[in-house]
Structure formats: C-alpha cells, structure tokens
C-alpha positions in Angstrom: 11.1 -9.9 9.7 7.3 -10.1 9.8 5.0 -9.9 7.1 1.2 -8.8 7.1 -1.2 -9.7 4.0 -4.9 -9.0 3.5 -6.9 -8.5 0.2 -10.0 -6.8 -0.4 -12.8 -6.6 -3.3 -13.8 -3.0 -4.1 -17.2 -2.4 -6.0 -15.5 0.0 -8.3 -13.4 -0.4 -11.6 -9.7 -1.9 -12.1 -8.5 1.6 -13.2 -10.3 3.8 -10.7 -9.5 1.8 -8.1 -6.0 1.9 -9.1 -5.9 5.9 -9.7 -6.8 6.3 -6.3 -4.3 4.3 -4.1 -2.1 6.3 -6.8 -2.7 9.5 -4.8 -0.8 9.1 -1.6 -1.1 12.3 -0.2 -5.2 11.0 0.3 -4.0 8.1 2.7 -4.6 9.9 5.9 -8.0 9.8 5.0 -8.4 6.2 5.1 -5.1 4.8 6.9 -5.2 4.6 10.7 -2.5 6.2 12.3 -0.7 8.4 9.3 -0.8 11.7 9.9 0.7 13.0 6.5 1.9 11.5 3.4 3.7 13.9 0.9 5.2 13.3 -2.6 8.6 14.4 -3.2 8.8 12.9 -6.8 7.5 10.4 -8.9 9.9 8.0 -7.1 10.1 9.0 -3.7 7.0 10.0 -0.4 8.0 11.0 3.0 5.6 9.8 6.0 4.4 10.8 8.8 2.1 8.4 11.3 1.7 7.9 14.9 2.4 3.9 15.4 1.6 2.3 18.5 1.4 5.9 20.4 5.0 6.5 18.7 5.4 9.8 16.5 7.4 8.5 13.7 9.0 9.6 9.7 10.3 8.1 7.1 11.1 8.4 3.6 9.8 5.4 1.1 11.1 4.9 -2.5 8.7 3.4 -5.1 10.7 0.4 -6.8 8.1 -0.5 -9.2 4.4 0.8 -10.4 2.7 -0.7 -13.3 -0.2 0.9 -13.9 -3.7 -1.2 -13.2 -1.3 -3.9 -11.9 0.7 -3.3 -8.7 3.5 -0.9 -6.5 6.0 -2.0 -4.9 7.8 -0.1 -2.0 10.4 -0.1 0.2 11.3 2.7 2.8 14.7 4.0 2.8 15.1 5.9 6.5 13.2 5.6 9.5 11.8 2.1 10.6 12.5 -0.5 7.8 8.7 -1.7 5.6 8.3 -2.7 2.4 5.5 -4.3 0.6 3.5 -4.5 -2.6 -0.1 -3.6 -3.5 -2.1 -5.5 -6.2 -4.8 -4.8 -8.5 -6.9 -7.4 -10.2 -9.8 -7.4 -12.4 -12.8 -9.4 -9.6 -15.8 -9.6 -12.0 -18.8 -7.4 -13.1 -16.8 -3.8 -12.5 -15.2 -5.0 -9.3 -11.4 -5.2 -7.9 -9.4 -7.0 -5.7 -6.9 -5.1 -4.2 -3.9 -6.8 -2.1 -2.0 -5.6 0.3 1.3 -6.9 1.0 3.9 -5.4 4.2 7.5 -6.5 5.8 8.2 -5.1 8.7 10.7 -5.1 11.3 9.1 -5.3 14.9 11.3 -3.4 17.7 10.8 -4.1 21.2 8.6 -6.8 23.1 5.8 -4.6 23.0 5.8 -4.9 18.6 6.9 -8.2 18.6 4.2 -9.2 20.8 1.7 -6.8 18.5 3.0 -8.8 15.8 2.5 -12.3 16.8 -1.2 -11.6 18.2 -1.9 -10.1 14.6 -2.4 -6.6 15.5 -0.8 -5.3 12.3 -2.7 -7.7 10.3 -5.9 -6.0 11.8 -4.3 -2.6 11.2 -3.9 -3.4 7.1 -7.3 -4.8 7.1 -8.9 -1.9 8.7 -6.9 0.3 6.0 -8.3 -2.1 3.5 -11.8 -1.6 4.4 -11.6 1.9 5.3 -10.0 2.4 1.4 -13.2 0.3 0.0 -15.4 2.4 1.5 -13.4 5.7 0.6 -13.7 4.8 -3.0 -17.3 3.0 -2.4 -18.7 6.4 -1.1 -17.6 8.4 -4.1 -19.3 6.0 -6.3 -16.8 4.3 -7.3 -14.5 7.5 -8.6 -10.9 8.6 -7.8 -10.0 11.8 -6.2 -7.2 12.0 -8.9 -4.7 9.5 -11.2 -1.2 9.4 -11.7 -0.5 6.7 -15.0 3.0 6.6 -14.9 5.3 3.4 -14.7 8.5 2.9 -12.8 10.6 0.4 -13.4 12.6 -1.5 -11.5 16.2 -0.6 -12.1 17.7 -4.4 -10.3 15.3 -6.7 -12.1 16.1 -8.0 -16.1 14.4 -6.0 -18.3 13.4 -3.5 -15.9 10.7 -5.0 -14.2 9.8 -7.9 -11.9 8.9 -11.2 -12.8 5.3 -12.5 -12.1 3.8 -8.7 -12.5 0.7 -8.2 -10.7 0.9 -11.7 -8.6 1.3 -12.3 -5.4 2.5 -15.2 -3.5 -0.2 -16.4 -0.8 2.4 -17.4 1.8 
C-alpha cells in the first residue's frame, strides 16, 4: 500500500473553501488526469480519469463528511484509493486544506512512479491547481452541499480525532 500527503493554505474562507471541494462534479477542472466525476447520491461518485496513459472507472463511496472539517473516501470498484481531505481554519480568512490518498501501485511501471514520488507531485499539482480555482473566483464556491455522513463502523457514528490528520 502507498500513501501520498500534501497540504495547502488557500486565501479564501473555511466554509467556502469547503463548499467547493464539496462539488465533485467541478474536479476535472482542477485535477490532472480526471476526465469526469459524477454524483450518484449523497453517498456514492463514479470516476473517470486517464492515469499514467491508462483510461480507467471506478465507483467511490463517501464514508464520512463533516461539514467545514473533513471527507473521507474509499473506492469500492476499479483500482483500490482511499483517503481523507481536511479543512482547517489557517488565520486572517485563510484555509489549510490536506490531502490524504492510499493507493495500490500495479506493475513496475507504478511502483516505480510511486517510490520516485510521482503521485505525490500529482496531489500537489491538484492542490495548487484547487487554490488557484477557488483564488481566481475570489475566494467563492461554484456551489455547496452541507450535509453530513456518518460513518456507519465507528462508535457513535463518526471517527475519532474529526478533522485531524496524522503527519506520518
């Protein structure tokens, strides 16, 4: 299993900063390589991206979304990810957003991309390229969803340590 982690600090509010990651169908816009996102429910996106010159789908399921503080993900066909995103207050109207991804390399060629960072880089490129999305708008969201999901496995329906991430 590897594991890619970058964080960012976005010169727009906690909540509109939030709002828009919220609104998955934008993420072609600013994520390299996908090609379509579309929500099926609350709950549940199918993807389409082209990864390392691969054409490749899957479905995710949202396990958790507290509103202002994080999602957590986890696909359930296709290649296996899963990660968390993170949203935390940075100071005068500004947000740090972390991203958080497991994957499962397949082949030489992605484990090789994997150990010589390349999907780091990706996620940081996304990173930036969602700054500046949000940056250029001044700082406003293309839409909002507020809704919460709970996760159904943890006690009391929700994670412990909401919003925080470990740095390891």
């Amino acid at each position: 299993m590897a594991r890619a982690a970058k964080e960012i600090v976005v010169e727009a509010p906690l909540r509109s900063v939030y709002n828009q990651w919220t609104q998955f169908e934008e993420f072609p816009r600013f994520m390299e390589g996908v090609k379509e996102v579309r929500q099926l429910d609350d709950r549940h996106l199918f993807w389409r991206a082209n990864i390392g010159g691969r054409d490749m789908e899957w479905e995710a399921e949202i396990q958790e979304q507290v509103p202002d503080q994080k999602i957590i993900w986890r696909s359930t066909s296709g290649e296996m990810n899963a990660g968390i995103v993170a949203f935390r207050p940075a100071g005068d109207g500004k947000t740090e957003v972390r991203l958080e991804m497991s994957y499962e390399p397949k082949g030489a060629a992605e484990q090789a991309g994997s150990a010589l960072g390349i999907v780091e880089g990706k996620v940081e490129g996304d990173l930036k390229r969602f700054k500046e999305f949000i940056e250029d708008r001044g700082g406003h969201e293309t839409g909002a969803w507020r809704g919460e999901i709970a996760n159904e496995d943890a006690p009391g329906g929700h994670t412990q340590g909401v919003g925080k991430l470990d740095s390891d």
